[in-house]
matplotlib code that plots the C-alpha trace (Angstrom):
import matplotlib.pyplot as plt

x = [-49.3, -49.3, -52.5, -50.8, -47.7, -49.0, -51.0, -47.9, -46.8, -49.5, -49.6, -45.7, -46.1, -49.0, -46.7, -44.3, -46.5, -48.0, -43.9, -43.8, -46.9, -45.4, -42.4, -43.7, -45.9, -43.7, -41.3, -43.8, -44.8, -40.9, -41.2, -44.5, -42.9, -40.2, -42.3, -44.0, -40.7, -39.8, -43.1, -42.4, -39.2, -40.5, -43.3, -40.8, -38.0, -41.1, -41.9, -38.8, -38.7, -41.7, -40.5, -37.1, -39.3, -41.4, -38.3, -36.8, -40.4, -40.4, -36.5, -37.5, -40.2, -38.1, -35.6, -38.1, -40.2, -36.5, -35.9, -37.1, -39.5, -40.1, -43.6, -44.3, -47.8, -49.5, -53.4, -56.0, -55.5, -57.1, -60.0, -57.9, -55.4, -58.2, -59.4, -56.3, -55.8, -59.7, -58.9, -55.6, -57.9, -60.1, -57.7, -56.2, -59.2, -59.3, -56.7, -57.0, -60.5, -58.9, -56.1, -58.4, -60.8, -58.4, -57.4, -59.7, -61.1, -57.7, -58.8, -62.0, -60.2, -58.0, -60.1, -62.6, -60.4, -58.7, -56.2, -55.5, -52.8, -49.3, -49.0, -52.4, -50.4, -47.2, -49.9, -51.8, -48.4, -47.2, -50.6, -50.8, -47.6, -48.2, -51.7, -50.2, -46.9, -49.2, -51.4, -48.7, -47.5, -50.8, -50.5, -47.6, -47.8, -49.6, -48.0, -48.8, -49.6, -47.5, -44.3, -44.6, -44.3, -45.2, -49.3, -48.8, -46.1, -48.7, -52.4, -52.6, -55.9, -57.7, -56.8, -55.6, -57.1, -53.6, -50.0, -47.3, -44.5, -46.2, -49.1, -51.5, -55.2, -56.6, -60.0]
y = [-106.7, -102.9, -101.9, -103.5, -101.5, -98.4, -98.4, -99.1, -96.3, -94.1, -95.2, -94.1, -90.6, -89.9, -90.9, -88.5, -86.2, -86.6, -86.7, -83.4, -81.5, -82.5, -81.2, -77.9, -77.9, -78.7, -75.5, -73.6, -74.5, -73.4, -70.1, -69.1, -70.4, -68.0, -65.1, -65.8, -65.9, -62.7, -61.2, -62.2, -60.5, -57.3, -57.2, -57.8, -55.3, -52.6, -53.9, -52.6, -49.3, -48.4, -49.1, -47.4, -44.0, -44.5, -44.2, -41.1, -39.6, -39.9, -38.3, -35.7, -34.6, -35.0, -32.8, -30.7, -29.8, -29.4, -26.4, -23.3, -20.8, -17.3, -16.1, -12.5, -12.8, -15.2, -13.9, -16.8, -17.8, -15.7, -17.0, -17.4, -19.2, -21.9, -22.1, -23.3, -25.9, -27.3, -27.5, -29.5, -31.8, -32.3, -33.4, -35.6, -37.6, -37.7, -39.3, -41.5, -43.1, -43.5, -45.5, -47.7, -47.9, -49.0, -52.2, -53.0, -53.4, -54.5, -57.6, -58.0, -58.6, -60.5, -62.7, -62.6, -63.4, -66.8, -67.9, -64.4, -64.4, -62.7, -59.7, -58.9, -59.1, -57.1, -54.4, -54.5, -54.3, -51.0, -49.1, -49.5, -48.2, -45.3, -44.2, -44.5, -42.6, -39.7, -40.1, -39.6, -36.2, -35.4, -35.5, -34.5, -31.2, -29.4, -26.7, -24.6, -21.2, -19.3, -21.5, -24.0, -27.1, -30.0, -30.7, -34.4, -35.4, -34.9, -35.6, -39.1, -38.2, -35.6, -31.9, -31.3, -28.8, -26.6, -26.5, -28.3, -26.6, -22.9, -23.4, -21.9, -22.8, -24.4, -24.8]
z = [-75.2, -77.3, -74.9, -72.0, -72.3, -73.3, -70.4, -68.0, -70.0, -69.3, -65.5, -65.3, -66.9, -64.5, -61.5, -62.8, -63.3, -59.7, -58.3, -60.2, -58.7, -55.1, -55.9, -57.1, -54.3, -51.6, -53.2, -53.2, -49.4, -48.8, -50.1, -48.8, -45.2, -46.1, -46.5, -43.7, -41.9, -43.5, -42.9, -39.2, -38.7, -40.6, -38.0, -35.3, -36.4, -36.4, -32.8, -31.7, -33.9, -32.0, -28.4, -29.4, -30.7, -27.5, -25.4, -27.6, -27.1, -23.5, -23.0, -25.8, -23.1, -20.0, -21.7, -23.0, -19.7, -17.7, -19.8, -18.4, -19.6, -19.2, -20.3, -20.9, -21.4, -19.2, -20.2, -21.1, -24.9, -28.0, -29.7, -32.6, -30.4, -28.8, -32.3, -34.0, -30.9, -31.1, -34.4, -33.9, -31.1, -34.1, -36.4, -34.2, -33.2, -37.0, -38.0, -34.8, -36.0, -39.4, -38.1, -36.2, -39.1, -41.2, -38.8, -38.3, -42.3, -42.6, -40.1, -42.0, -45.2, -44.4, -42.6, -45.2, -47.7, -45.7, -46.6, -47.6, -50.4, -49.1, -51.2, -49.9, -46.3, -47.2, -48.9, -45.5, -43.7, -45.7, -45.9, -41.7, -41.5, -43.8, -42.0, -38.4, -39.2, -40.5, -37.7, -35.5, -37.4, -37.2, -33.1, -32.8, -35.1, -32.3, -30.1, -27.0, -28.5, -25.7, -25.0, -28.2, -26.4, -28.2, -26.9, -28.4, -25.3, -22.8, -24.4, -25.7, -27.8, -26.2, -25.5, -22.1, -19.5, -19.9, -21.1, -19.1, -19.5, -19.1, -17.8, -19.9, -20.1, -23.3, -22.9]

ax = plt.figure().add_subplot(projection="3d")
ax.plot(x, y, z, "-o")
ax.set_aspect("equal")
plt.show()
C-alpha cells in the first residue's frame, strides 16, 4: 500500500510538474508573440518614416531647383573641383555596397541561425538602421561646386553628366 501511494504520489508531482512547464511555456509563447508584434509595428512605423522623408526629399528639391541662380563663372570645373566630386561618387557607392552587404549577411544569419533568437532581430533591426542613415549622409553630403545644390536629389548612385540647377558639367 506505502509503494502504491508513493507512486500515485510521484505520478501527481510529475503532472504538476508537466501543468507547470505548459504554463511557463505557453507565457513564454505570449511574450515572444508580443515581441514579434512589437517588432512588427517598429518595422511598420519605420515604413512610413521613410515614405514621409521620401516626400520631404522630393518638395526639398522642387523648392530647391524653383529658386533661381545666377552664376558668375560658368567655365568647366577645376581639377580640384572634379576631384572632390569623384571622390564623393566614390564614397557613395561605398557606403552603398556596405549597406547591401550588410543585408544581406544580416539575411544569412538570421537564417542560418533559425529560429533566430529576438535580440538577435532587434540588434539586426538597429545596426540596419544605423548603416543606412549614414549611407544616406553620405549621399546626401555632396554639392555642386558652382551653385551648391545638393548632387544626392538628382543621382540615385552614380554621378550625373552635370548639375541641375546650374548646369555645370561634372565629368
Amino acid at each position: 500500500m506505502a509503494a502504491r501511494l508513493m507512486l500515485h504520489s510521484s505520478v501527481c508531482q510529475v503532472e504538476r510538474d508537466a501543468g507547470e512547464f505548459e504554463h511557463q511555456a505557453s507565457l513564454e509563447y505570449t511574450v515572444t508573440a508580443v515581441d514579434a508584434e512589437l517588432l512588427s509595428t517598429v518595422v511598420m512605423v519605420l515604413a512610413l518614416g521613410v515614405f514621409a522623408g521620401l516626400a520631404v526629399l522630393l518638395v526639398a528639391r522642387y523648392v530647391s531647383l524653383r529658386r533661381s541662380v545666377s552664376i558668375k563663372d560658368s567655365e568647366p570645373l577645376s581639377e580640384g573641383e572634379k576631384r572632390g566630386i569623384r571622390t564623393w561618387a566614390r564614397r557613395t557607392k561605398l557606403a552603398f555596397a556596405g549597406a547591401m552587404s550588410f543585408v544581406v549577411l544580416n539575411g544569412v544569419l538570421l537564417i542560418v541561425t533559425n529560429p533566430a533568437p529576438l535580440w538577435l532581430g532587434w540588434l539586426g533591426l538597429g545596426t540596419g538602421i544605423v548603416v543606412v542613415a549614414a549611407g544616406l549622409a553620405v549621399h546626401f553630403s555632396g554639392r555642386c561646386p558652382r551653385c551648391s545644390y545638393n548632387i544626392g536629389f538628382q543621382s540615385p548612385l552614380l554621378l550625373p553628366y552635370r548639375c541641375e540647377r546650374c548646369k555645370t558639367p561634372f565629368r
